[in-house]
C-alpha positions in Angstrom: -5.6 0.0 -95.0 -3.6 2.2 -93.2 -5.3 0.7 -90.2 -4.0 -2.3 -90.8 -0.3 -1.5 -91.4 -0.4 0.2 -87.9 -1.7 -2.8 -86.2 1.0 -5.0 -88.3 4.4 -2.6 -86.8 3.2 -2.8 -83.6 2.9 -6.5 -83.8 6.4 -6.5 -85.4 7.7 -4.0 -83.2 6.6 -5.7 -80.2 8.7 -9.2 -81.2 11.3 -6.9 -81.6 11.6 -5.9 -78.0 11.1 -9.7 -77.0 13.8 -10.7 -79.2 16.7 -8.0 -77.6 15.0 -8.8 -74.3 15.9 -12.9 -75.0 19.1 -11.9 -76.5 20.1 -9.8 -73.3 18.8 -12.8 -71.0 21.3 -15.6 -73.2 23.8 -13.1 -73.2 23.9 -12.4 -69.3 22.9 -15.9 -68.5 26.3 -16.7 -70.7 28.2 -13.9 -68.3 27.0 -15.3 -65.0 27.9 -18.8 -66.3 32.0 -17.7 -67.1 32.2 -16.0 -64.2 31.4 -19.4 -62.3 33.7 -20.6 -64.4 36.9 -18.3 -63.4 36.0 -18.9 -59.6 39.0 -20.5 -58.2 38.9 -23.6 -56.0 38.9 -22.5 -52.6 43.0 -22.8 -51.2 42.5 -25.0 -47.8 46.2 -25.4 -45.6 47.3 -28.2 -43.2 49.8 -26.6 -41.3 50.4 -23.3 -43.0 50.8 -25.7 -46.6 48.5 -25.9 -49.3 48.6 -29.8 -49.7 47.4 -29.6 -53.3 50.9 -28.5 -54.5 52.9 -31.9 -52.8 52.2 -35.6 -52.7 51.3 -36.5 -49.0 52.3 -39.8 -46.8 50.9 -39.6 -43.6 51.9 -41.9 -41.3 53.2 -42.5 -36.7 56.8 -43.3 -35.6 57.3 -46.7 -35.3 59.4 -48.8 -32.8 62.9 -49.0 -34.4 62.3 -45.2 -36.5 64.9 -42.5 -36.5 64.7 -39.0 -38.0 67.7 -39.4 -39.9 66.3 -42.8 -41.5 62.7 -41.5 -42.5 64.6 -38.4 -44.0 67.0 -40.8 -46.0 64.5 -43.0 -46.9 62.9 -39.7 -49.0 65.5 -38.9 -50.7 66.7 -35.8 -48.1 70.5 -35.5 -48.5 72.9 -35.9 -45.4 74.2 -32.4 -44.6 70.6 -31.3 -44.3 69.8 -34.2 -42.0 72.9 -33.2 -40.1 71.8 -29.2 -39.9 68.7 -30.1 -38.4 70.1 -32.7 -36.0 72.9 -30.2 -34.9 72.0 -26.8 -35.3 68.0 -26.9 -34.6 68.4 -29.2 -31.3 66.2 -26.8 -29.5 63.7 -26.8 -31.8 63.2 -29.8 -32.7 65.2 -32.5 -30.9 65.8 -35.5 -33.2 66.4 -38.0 -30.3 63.5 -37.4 -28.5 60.6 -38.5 -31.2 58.0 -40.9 -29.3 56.9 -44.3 -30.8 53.0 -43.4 -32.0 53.4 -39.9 -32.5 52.0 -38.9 -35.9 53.8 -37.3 -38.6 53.1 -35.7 -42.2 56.0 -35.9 -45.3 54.7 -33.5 -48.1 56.9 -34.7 -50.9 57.6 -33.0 -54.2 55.4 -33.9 -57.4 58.0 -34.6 -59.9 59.8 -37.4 -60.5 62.1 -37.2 -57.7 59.0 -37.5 -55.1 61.7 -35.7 -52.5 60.4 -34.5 -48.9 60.6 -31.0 -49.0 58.7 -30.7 -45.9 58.5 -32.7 -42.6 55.8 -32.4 -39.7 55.8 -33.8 -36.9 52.8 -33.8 -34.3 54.1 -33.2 -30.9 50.6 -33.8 -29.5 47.3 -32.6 -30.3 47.7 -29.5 -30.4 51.4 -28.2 -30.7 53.6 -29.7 -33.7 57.5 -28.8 -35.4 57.9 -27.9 -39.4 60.8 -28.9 -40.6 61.6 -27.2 -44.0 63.9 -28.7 -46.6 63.6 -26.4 -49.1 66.4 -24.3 -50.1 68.0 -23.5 -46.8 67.1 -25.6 -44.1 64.4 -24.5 -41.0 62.3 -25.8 -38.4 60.1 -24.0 -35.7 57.5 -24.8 -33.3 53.6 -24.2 -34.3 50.2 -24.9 -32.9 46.9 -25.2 -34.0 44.2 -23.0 -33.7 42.4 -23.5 -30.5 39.1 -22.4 -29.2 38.2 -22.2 -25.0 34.7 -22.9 -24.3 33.5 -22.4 -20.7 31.9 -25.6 -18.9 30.3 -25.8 -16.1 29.6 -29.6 -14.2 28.4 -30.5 -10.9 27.4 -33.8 -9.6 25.9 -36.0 -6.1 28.6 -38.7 -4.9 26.8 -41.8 -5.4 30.2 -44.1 -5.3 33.1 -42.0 -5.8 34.2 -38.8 -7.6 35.4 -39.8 -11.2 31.8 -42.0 -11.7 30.2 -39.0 -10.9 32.2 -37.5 -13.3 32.7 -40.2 -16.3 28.7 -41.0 -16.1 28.2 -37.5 -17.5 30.4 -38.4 -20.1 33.8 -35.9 -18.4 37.2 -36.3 -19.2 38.9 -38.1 -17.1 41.4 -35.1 -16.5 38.6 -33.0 -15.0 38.3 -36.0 -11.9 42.3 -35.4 -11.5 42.4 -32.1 -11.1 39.5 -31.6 -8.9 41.4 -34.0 -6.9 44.4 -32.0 -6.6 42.4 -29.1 -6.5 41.1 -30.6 -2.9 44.1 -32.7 -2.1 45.4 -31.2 0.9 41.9 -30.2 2.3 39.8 -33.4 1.4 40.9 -37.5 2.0 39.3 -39.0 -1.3 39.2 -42.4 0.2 36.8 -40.8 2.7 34.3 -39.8 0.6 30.8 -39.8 1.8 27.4 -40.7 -0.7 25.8 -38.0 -1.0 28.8 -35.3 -0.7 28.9 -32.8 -3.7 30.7 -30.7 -6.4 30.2 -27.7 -8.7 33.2 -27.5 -11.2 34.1 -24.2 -13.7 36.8 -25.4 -16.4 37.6 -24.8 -19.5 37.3 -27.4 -22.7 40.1 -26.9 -25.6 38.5 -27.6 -29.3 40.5 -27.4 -32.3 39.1 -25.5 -35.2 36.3 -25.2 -32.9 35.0 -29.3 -33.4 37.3 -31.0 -32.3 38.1 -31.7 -28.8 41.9 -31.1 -27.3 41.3 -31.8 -23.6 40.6 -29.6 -20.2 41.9 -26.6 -18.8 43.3 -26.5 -15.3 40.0 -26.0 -13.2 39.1 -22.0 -12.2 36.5 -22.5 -9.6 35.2 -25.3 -7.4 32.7 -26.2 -4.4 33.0 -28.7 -2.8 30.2 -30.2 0.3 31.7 -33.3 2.3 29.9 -34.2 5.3 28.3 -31.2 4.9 31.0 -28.7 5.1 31.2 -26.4 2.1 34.6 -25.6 0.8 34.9 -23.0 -2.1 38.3 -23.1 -4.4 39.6 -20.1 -6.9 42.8 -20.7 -8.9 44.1 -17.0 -8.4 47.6 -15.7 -9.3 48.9 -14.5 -5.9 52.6 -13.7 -7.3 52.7 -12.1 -11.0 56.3 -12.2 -11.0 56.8 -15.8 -10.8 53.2 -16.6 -12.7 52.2 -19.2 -9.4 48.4 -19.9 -9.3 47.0 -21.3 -6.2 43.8 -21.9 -5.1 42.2 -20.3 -2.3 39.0 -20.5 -0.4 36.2 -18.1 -0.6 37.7 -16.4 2.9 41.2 -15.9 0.7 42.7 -18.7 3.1 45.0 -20.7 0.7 43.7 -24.3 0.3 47.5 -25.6 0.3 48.9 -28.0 3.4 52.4 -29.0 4.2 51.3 -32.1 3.9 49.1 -33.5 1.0 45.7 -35.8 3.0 46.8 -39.4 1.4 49.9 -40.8 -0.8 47.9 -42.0 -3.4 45.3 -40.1 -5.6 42.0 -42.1 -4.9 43.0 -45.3 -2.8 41.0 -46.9 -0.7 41.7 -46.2 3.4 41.9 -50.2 4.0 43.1 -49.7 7.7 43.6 -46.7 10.1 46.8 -46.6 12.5 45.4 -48.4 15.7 47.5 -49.6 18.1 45.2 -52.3 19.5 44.4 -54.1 15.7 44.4 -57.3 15.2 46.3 -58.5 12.3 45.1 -61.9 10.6 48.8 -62.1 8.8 50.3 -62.5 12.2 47.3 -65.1 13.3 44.7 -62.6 14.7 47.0 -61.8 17.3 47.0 -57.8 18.9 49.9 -55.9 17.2 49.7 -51.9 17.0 49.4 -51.0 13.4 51.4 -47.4 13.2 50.5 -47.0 10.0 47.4 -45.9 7.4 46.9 -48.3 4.8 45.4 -47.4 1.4 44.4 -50.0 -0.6 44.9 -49.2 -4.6 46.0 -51.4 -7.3 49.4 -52.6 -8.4 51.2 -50.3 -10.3 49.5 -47.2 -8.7 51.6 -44.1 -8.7 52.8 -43.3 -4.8 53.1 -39.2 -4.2 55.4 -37.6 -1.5 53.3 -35.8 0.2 55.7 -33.1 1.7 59.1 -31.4 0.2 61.7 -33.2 1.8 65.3 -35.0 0.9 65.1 -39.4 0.9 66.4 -40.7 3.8 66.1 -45.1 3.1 64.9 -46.2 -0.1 65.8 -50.0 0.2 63.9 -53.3 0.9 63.9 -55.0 4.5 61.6 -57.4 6.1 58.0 -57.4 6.4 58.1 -53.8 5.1 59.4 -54.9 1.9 60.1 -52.0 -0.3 60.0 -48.3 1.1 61.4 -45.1 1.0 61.6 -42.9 3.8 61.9 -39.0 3.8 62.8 -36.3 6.3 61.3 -33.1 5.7 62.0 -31.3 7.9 63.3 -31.4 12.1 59.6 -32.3 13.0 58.3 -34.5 10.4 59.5 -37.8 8.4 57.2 -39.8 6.5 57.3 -43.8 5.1 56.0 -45.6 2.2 55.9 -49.5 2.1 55.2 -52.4 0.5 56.3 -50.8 -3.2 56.6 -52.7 -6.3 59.2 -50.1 -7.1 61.0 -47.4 -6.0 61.6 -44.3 -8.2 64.3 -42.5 -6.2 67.1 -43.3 -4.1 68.8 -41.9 -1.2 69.8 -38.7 -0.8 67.1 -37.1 -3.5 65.3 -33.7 -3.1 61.9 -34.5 -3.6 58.7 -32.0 -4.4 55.5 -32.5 -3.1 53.5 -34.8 -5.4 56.6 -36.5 -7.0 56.3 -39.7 -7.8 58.4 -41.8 -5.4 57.4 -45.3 -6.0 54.7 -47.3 -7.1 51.9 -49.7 -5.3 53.1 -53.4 -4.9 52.6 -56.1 -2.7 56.0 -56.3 -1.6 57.0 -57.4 3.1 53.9 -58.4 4.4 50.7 -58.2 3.1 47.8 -59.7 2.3 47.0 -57.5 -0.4 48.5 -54.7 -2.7 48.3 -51.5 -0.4 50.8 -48.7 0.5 51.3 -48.7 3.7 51.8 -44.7 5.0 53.7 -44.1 8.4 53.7 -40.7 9.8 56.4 -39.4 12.9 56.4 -36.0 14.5 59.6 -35.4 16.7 60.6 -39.2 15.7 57.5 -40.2 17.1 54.9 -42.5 15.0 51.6 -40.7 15.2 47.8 -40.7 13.0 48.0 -39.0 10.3 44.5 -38.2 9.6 44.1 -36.5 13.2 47.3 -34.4 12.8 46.4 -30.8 12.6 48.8 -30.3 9.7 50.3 -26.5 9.1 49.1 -24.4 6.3 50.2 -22.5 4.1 50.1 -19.0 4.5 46.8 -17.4 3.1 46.7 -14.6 0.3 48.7 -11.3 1.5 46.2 -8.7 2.6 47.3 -6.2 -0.2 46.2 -8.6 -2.7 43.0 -9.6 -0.5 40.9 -6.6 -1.6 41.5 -7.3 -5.4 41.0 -11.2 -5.1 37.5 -10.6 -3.3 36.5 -7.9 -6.5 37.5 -11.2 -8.6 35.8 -14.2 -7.1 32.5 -12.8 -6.1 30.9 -12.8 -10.0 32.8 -16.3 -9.8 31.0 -17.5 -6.3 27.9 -16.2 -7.7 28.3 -18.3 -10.7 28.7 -21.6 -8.6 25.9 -20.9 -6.2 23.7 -20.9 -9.2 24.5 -23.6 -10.9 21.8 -26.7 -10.5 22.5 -30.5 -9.4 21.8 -33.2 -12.0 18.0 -35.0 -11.3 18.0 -38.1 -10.2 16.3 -40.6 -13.1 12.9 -40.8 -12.2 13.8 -44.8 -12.1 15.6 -44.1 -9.2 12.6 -41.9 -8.0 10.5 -44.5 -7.5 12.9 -46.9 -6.6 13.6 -44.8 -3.4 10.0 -43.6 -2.5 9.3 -47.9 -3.1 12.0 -48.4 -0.3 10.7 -45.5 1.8 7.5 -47.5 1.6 8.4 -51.2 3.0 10.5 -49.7 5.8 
């Protein structure tokens, strides 16, 4: 008997333990399920604000929009509108908002549905807060932005920026390779089969999505076979300038930029023998270098120099003329447009006029004249002055610099050719 009531407690016993066992299960299973419950939802900010606290109309700046309008519109009262306009004109320059540009209203959530907050997106990447709470502020942000290194390279099939686009490149990269190379290269002479390594930057905010290209750091260049390196290098600290100098520190900089126009087509070299059809296929010299490109196309000066003529007469239609210095003056014709007068100081690059069809012409072109000592000469055979190549103190520093860089572009692969175009070429190899 006594067997038996030993068996029984160890039985009861036993359920015992499973029963404080289950009990301490529910009662942590309980625990874990309130403490999901207390776990706030995660605070995500736009712009430094927590949008969950304001009603939000996004919307762009429309034709016919003014600051002082949108603001009135939600419910801001004048002598705020007028702080901001007047006293924050640095900031955040009322006058000057662009037609497109996007912009963010948080608004308050009672009934009033007030703006208390104003952002306006001065482009991707930079935008202006203006508070209306209490007492008025604004001030300039941006948005986070991460760098990412790219490297691209590329075999001139047609020109630069279809090498470039095909592999799915901004746009931007193509222009600043160009004016990477613009003194030292003629675009419009660009030979299949030339090639490019390029080292850049890309800009992604919040790490996805993308914000554009960094000026380029590094370059080769091989036209008709000659090899030219280029290394964006800060060769005066004082006044931050970056140039871009060759891997012998020579500065790749002219006087004179190669061509007018970023990537116009040479349509007709100065000859002095040509035949023009205009004039009934009769000889007249040609003094000047035509580059074909189409209407509308922005025309560079290509030195620092002061306008001289910037009228319309004749066959040349419209032109400007510039003096740069007692050796050199340089001509544009056949403009749509001019964008400065006489008497202007003009920088090298500026935008002096635009492509038109303007005098003479059979086609839209810009027709570039070149004198020396008054003197109408080639262009493209003028040995044209350089600029003066990095200062020897800074040469040692520069060469510690660039040669991980060089090292860098040297290995960098070409792109394979599709094995489509493979065949194609060992097919056309094969009939001749």
């Amino acid at each position: 008997m006594h067997k038996y009531w030993g068996i029984l407690f160890i039985l009861v016993l036993s359920f015992s333990c499973k029963e404080d066992k289950n009990l301490q299960n529910t009662e942590q299973s309980t625990a874990d399920i309130a403490s999901l419950e207390v776990l706030e939802k995660p605070i995500i900010k736009h712009f430094g604000f927590n949008l969950d606290e304001f009603n939000v109309q996004l919307d762009t700046v429309r034709r016919g929009d003014s600051f002082g309008e949108l603001m009135l519109e939600n419910k801001v009262d004048y002598p705020k509108i007028a702080k901001i306009t007047q006293e924050y004109r640095d900031t955040f320059d009322v006058r000057k908002i662009r037609v497109g540009q996007p912009y963010m209203i948080l608004k308050s959530k009672d009934t009033t549905a007030a703006a208390q907050v104003f952002i306006y997106e001065n482009d991707v990447i930079n935008y202006t807060v203006v508070d209306l709470r209490d007492s008025v502020n604004a001030y300039k942000e941006r948005k986070n932005v991460t760098y990412k290194e790219k490297e691209v390279s590329g075999i001139i099939e047609t020109n630069l920026s279809n090498a470039l686009v095909e592999q799915g490149i901004d746009y931007m990269v193509t222009h600043n390779l160009a004016n990477v190379y613009a003194w030292t290269i003629d675009f419009s002479m660009l030979q299949k089969g030339d090639k490019f390594k390029v080292i850049y930057k890309e800009k992604f905010i919040n790490d996805s999505i993308y914000a554009g290209s960094e000026p380029i750091e590094a370059a080769y260049f091989e036209h008709n076979g000659k090899p030219i390196y280029a290394f964006a290098y800060e060769n005066d600290s004082l006044k931050s300038i970056v140039d871009y100098f060759d891997d012998e520190a020579n500065n790749l900089r002219r006087t004179f930029l190669r061509m007018p126009v970023e990537f116009g087509r040479l349509s007709s070299r100065y000859n002095l023998k040509r035949r023009i059809r205009y004039y009934g296929n009769r000889i007249r010299p040609h003094r000047g270098t035509d580059y074909a490109a189409p209407v509308g196309t922005p025309i560079m000066a290509t030195a620092d120099g002061t306008v001289t003529e910037s009228t319309r007469k004749g066959g040349n239609g419209r032109y400007v003329k510039i003096r740069h210095n007692g050796k050199y003056s340089t001509q544009y014709l056949h403009m749509k447009k001019q964008n400065v007068k006489r008497g202007d100081h003009v920088k090298q690059g500026d935008v002096i006029g635009w492509v038109g069809m303007t005098g003479n012409t059979s086609g839209p072109h810009v027709c570039y004249r070149f004198w020396r000592h008054g003197r109408q000469v080639d262009p493209l055979k003028e040995e044209l002055p350089k600029a003066e190549p990095l200062a020897e103190t800074l040469q040692p520093d520069y060469f510690t610099y660039i040669t991980p860089i060089k090292d860098q572009l040297d290995c960098m692969e070409y792109p394979e050719k599709p094995a489509e175009e493979e065949v194609l070429s060992e097919d056309l190899a094969s009939l001749d």
